[in-house]
N, C-alpha and C positions, 0 to 999 in steps of 0.2 A: 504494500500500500504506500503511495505517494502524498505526499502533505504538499498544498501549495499555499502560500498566504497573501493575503492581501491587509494593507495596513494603511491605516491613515485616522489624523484625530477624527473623535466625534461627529457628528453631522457634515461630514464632507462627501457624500452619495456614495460609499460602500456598498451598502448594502442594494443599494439602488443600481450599482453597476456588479451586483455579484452572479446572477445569472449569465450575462457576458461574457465575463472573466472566466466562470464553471465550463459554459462552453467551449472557449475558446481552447483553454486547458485541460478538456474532457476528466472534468471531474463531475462523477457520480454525486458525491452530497456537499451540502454546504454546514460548517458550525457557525452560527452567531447569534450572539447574547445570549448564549445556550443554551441555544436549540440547533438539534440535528434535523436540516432538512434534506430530502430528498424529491423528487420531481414536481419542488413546487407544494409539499407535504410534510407538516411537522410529523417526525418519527416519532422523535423523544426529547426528553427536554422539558425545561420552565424556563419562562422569558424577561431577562434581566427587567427589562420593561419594565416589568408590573412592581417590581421591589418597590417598598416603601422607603426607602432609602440610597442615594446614591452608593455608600457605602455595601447596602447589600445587596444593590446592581453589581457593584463592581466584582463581589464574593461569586455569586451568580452566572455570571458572564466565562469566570474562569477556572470553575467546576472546584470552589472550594469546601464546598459539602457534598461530603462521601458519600452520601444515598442518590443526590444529585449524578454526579460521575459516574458511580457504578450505573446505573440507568441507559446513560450515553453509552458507557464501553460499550454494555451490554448488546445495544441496539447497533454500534457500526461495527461488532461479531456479527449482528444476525445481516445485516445487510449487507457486508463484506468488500465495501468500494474499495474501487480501484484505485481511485484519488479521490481528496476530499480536499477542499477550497474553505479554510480558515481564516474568518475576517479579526481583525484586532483594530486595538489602538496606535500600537506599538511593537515592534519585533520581539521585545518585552513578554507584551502580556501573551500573543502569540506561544512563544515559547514556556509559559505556564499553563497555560491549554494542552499545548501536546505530553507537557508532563504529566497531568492532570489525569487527562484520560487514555496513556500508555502510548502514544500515537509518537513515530519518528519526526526526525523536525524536518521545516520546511525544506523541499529542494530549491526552490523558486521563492521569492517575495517580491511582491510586486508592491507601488507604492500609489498610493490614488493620486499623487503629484505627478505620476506617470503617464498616467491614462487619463485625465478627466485637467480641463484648463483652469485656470484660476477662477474665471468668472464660473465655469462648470462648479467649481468648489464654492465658492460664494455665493452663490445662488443656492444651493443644498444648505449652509447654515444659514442661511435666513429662512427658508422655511423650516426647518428643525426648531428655531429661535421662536418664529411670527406662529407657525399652524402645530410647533409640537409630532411631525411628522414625522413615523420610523416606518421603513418598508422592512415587510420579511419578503427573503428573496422567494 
């Protein structure tokens, strides 16, 4: 199995450009905000989202409770992808993810300052800011 990741701060269209990227990359599932999806379908997972606190988004996001995790491994055993496409904040937090839930670290990272232009990026934190919008991919 292949770890790809994608990184970039907070509301800068991640998630909004991670079907693309999947594609592009032929990876089978996506992790973000912890949740494992597949074609478009939360597997498994709880959605940093919903925490009542940034702090236990952030717990959340990079499977720092064990029933949380075990859950995940459990599901991309049963799904068995090929490659999976890891969105983070940071190579960082990425890299506590794959610890997290046993997964090797990325081959690839790719940086949303890559793919998507500044006004592309600023545009995405103003609506995260203005309408509070997060896409699951």
């Amino acid at each position: 199995m292949e770890v790809i990741a994608l990184v970039g701060p907070s509301g800068t269209g991640k998630s909004h450009r991670a079907l693309i990227i999947a594609h592009e990359y032929n990876a089978d599932t996506i992790i973000d905000d912890g949740l494992l999806i597949k074609d478009s379908k939360i597997i498994a997972g709880l959605s940093a989202k919903k925490e009542p606190s940034k702090l236990k988004a952030v717990k959340r996001a990079i499977f720092m409770d064990e029933e949380h995790a075990k859950a995940v491994k459990s599901a991309i055993q049963a799904v068995n992808p090929e490659r999976i496409l890891i969105l983070g904040t940071s190579t960082n937090m990425v890299e506590k993810i794959v610890d997290a839930l046993d997964l090797p670290l990325p081959v690839k990272i790719i940086r949303i300052e890559d793919i998507a232009t500044p006004n592309e990026i600023t545009r995405a934190r103003e609506s995260r800011i203005k309408e509070g919008k997060h896409i699951i991919p």
